[in-house]
KOLKE-397447 format. One record per residue (C-alpha): residue number from 0; residue in one letter; chain; x, y, z. Coordinates in steps of 0.05 Angstrom, whole numbers, plus 32768, in hexadecimal, padded with zeros to 4 digits. Example, Ala and Ser with C-alpha at 12.3 -4.5 7.8 and 13.67 -1.06 7.14 Angstrom:
+-----+------+-----+------+------+------+
! seq ! type ! mol !    X !    Y !    Z !
+-----+------+-----+------+------+------+
!   0 !    A !   A ! 80F6 ! 7FA6 ! 809C !
!   1 !    S !   A ! 8111 ! 7FEB ! 808F !
+-----+------+-----+------+------+------+
//
This chain:
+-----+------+-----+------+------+------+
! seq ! type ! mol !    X !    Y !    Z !
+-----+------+-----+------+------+------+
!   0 !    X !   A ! 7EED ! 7FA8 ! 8006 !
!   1 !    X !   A ! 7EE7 ! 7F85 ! 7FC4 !
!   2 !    X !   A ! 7F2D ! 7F69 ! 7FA5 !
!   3 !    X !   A ! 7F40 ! 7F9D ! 7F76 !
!   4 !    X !   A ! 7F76 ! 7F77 ! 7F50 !
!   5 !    X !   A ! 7F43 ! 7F51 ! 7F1A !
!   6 !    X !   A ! 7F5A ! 7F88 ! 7EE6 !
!   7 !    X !   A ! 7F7A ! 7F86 ! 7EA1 !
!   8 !    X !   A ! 7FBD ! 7F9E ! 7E9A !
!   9 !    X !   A ! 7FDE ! 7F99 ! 7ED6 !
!  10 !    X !   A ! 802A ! 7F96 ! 7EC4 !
!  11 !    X !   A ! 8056 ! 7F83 ! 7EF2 !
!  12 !    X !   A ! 808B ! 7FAD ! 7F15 !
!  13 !    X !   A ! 80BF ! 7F81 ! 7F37 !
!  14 !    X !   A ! 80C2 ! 7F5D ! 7F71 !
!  15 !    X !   A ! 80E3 ! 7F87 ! 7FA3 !
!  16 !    X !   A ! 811B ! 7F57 ! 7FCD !
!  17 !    X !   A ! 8125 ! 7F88 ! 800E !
!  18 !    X !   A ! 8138 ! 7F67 ! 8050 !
!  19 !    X !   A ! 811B ! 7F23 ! 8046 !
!  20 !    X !   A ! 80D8 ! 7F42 ! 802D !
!  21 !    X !   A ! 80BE ! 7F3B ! 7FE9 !
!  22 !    X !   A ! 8082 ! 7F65 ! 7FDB !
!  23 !    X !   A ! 806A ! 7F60 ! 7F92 !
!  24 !    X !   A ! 8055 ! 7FB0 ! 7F77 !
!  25 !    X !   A ! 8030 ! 7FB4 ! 7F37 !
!  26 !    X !   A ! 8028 ! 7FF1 ! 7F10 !
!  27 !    X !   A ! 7FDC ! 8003 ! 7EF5 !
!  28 !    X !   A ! 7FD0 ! 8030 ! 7EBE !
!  29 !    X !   A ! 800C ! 8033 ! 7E91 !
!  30 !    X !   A ! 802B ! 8019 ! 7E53 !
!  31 !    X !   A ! 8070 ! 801F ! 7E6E !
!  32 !    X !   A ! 8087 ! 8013 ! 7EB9 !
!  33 !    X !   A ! 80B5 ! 804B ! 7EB5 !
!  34 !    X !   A ! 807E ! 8075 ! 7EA8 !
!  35 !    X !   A ! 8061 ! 806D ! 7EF1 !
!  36 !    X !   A ! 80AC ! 8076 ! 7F15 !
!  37 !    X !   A ! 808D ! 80BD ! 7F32 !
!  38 !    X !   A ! 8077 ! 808D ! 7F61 !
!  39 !    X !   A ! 8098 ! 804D ! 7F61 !
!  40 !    X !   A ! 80DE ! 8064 ! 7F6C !
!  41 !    X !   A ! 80C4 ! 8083 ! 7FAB !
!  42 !    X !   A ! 8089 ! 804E ! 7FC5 !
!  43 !    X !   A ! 80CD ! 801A ! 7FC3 !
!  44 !    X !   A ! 80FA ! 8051 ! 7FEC !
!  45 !    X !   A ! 80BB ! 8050 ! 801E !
!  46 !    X !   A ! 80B2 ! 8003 ! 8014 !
!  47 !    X !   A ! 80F8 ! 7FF5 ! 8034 !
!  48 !    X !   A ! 80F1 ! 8019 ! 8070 !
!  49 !    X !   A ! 80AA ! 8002 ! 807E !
!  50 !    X !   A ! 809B ! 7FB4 ! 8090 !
!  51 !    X !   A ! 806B ! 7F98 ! 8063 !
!  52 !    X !   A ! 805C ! 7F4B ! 8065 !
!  53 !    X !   A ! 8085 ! 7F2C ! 8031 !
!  54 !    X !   A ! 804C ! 7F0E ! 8005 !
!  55 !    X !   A ! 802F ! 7F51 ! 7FFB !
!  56 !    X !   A ! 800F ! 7F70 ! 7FC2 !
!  57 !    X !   A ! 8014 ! 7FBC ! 7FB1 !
!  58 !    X !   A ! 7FEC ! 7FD1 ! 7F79 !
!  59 !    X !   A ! 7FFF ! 8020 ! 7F62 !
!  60 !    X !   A ! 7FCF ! 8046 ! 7F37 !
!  61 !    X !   A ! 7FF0 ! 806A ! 7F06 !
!  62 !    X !   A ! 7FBF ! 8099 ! 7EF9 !
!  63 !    X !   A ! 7F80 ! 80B5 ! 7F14 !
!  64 !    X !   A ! 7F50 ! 8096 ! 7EE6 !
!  65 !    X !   A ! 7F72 ! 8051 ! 7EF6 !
!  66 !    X !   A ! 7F6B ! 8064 ! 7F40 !
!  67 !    X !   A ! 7F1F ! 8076 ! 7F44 !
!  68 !    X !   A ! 7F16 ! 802C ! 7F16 !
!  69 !    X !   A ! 7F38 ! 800B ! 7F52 !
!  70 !    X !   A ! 7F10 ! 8031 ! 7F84 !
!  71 !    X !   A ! 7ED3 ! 8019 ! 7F65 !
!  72 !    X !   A ! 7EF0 ! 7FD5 ! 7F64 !
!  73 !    X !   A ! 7F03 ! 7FD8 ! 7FB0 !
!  74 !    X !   A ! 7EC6 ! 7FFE ! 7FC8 !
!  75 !    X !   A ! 7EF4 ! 802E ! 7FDF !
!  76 !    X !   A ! 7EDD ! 806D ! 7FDD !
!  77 !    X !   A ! 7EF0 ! 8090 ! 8022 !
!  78 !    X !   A ! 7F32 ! 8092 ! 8010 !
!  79 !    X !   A ! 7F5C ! 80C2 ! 7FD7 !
!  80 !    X !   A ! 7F9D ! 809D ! 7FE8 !
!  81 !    X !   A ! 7F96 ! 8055 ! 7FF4 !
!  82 !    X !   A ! 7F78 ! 8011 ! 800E !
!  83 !    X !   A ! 7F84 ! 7FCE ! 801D !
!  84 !    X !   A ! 7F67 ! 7F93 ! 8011 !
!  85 !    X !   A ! 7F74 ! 7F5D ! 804D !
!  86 !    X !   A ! 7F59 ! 7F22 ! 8029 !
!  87 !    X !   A ! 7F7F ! 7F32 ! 7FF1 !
!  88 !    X !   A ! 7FBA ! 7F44 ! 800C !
!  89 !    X !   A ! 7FBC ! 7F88 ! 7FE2 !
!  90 !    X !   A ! 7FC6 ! 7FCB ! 7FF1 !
!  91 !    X !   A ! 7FB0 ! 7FFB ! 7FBB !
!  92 !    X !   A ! 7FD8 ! 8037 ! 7FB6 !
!  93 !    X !   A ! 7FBE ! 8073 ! 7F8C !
!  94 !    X !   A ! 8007 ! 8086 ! 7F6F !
!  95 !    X !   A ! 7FF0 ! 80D1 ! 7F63 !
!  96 !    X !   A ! 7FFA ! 80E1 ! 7FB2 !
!  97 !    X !   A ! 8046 ! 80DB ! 7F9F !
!  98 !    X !   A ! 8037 ! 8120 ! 7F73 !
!  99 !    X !   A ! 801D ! 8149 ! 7F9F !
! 100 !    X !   A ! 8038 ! 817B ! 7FCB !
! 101 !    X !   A ! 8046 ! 816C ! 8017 !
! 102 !    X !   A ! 8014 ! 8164 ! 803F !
! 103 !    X !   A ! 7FE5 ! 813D ! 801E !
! 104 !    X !   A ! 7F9D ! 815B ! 801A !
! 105 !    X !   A ! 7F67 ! 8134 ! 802E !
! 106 !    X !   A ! 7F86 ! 810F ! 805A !
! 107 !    X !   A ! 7FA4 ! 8107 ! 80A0 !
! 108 !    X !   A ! 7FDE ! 80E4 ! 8084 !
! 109 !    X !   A ! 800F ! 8120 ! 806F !
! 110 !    X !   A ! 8036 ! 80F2 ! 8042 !
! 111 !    X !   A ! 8033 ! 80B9 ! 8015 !
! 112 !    X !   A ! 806A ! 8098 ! 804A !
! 113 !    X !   A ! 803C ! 809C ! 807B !
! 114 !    X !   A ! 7FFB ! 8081 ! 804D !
! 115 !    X !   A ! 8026 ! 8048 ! 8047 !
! 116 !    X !   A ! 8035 ! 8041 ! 808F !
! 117 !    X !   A ! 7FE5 ! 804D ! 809F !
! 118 !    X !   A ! 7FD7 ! 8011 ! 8069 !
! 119 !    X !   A ! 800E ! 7FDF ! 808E !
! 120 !    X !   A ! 7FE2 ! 7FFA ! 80D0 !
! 121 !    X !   A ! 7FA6 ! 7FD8 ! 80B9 !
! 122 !    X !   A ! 7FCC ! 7F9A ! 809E !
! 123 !    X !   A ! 7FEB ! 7F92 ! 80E1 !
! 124 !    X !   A ! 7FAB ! 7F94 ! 810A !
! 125 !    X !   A ! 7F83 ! 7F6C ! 80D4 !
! 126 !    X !   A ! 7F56 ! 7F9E ! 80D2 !
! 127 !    X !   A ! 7F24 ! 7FD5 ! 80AE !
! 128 !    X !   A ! 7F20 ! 8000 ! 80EB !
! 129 !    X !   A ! 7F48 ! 8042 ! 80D7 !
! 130 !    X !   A ! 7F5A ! 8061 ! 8120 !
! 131 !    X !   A ! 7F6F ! 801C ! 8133 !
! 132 !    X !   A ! 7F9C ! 8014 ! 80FA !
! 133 !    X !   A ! 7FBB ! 8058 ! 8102 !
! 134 !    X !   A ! 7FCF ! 8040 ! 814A !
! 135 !    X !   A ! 7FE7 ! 8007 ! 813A !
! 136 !    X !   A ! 8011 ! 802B ! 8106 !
! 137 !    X !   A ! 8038 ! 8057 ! 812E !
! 138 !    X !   A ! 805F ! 8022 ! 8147 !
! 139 !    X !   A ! 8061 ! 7FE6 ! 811E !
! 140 !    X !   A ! 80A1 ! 7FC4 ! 8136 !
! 141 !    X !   A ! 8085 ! 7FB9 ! 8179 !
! 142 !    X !   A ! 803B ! 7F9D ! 815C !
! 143 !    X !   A ! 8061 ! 7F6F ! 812F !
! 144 !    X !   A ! 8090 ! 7F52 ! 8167 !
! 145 !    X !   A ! 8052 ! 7F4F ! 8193 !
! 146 !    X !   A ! 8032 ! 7F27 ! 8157 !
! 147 !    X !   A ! 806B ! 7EF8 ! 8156 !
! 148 !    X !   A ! 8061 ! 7EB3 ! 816A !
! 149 !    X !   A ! 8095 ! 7EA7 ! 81A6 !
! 150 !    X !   A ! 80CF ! 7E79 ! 8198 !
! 151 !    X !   A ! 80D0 ! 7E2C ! 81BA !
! 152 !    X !   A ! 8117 ! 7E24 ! 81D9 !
+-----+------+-----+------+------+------+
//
């Protein structure tokens, strides 16, 4: 996947300070960032419970037009909801899934919770393969620990 983040106008969000972690989100696609809280407000509720690596990037489209721009940009076509970039250490999130009713459609992942947690699956495994990551994601705490260099007493 190409890195989708060489666009004009990305504004910046905040950097989100939860439990030691400090992933950056920026917001795509509107003058304002309030504008884009439909899924912001939300994506950080989600953010705090799930355990992204601190020096990650979360890009939200803000609207469909912005979203199917960064699909181009990411050759990412497969997917209505979202994609990450390993190199880049970006996950792009198409904010409109936070709009729509329960259960997603087009997807197996019912909610935009669980996109997220699908999206950590692949970061976690370093990898493109989508069954693997959805493994992997059911139980991150124990792939993480497992990841974990051991400590020298």
């Amino acid at each position: 996947m190409r890195n989708p983040i060489r666009l004009s106008g990305i504004l910046l969000l905040s950097v989100l300070s939860i439990a030691s972690q400090a992933q950056r989100v920026y917001v795509i696609g509107v003058k304002r960032v309030a504008d884009c809280e439909f899924a912001t407000r939300p994506l950080i509720a989600d953010l705090r419970e799930l355990r992204y690596p601190k020096d990650w990037n979360i890009l939200v489209a803000c609207s469909s037009l912005v979203w199917e721009r960064l699909q181009r940009n990411g050759d990412a076509f497969e997917t209505n909801t979202a994609f990450t970039n390993l190199q880049g250490h970006i996950t792009v999130l198409n904010g409109e899934i936070y709009r729509e009713m329960m259960p997603l459609r087009g997807t197996s992942h019912r909610t935009p919770r669980l996109v997220l947690k699908h999206e950590l699956g692949h970061i976690i495994c370093g990898c493109d393969d989508e069954e693997r990551a959805d493994r992997v994601s059911e139980y991150p705490e124990r792939r993480l620990r497992i990841r974990q260099p051991a400590l020298k007493r």
